[in-house]
Structure formats: C-alpha cells, structure tokens
N, C-alpha and C positions, 0 to 999 in steps of 0.2 A: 497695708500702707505701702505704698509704692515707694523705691530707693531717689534718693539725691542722685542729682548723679554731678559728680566732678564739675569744675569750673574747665573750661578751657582754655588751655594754655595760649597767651601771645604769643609771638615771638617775640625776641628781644629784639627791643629796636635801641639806637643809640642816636638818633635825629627826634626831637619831642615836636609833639603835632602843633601846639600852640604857635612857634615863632614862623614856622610851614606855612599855616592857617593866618597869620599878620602878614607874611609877604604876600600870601593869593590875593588876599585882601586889598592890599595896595596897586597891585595891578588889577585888580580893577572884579575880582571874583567875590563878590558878595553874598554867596549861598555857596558852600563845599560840602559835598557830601563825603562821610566820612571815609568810605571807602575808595575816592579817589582821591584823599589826601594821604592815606596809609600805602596807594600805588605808587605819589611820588616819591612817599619818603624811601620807600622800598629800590625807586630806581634812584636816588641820590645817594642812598648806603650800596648800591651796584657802583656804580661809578668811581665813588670813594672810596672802593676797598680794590679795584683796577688798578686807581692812579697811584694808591698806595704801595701797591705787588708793584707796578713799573718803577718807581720811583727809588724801589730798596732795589732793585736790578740794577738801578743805576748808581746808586750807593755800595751796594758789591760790588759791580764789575771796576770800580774806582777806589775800592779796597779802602772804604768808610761804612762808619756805622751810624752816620746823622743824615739825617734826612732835611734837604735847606727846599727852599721855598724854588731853587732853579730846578731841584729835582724836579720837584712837583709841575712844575712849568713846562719843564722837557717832557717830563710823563704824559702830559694830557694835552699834546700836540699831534 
C-alpha cells in the first residue's frame, strides 16, 4: 500500500480571495484563474507590508508609536 503523503502547506495569506475575486469582478474580469488571483493578493500583502515598514520609520523618527492615516499617505508616495 503506498504512503499518504502530507497536505501542502499554504502560505499564510491575510487578504481572503473572495472580496479580491468581487473587486476583479466588478471591473469587469469575469473568469479569474486561481492562480492569478493568489499573484495579486501576494503583491497587495508586498505593498502592505512596505507601506507599513515606511510608515513605523516615520512613527519613530517622530518618536511615536501610532500609526495615523498621514503616515500611511507619506509612506506610499
């Protein structure tokens, strides 16, 4: 009898493909394949975690620990 073998692991994503897959939708992408809906979400968690790193630079170099919506705005300029 041949072995199981293991499930393979995801990554962990923290963007869900569903509300992803309703935006394509709306612009106008009526068939997504799944694999270039997991490329976006992969580059909108790239992005997000950039704007994020820039945004606490600019929360430390201003010797704060919140992070406001102007960080975020300066960061991703």
């Amino acid at each position: 009898m041949a072995k199981k073998k293991a499930p393979a692991k995801k990554a962990e994503s923290y963007i869900a493909k569903a509300p992803i897959r309703r935006l394509m939708k709306k612009e106008g992408a009526d068939l997504v394949a799944a694999e270039a809906l997991d490329k976006l979400i992969g580059f909108l968690e790239k992005k997000a975690a950039e704007a994020t790193k820039d945004a606490l630079a600019i929360c430390k170099k201003d010797k704060r620990k919140r992070i406001t919506a102007a960080d975020v705005r300066n960061a991703t300029r």
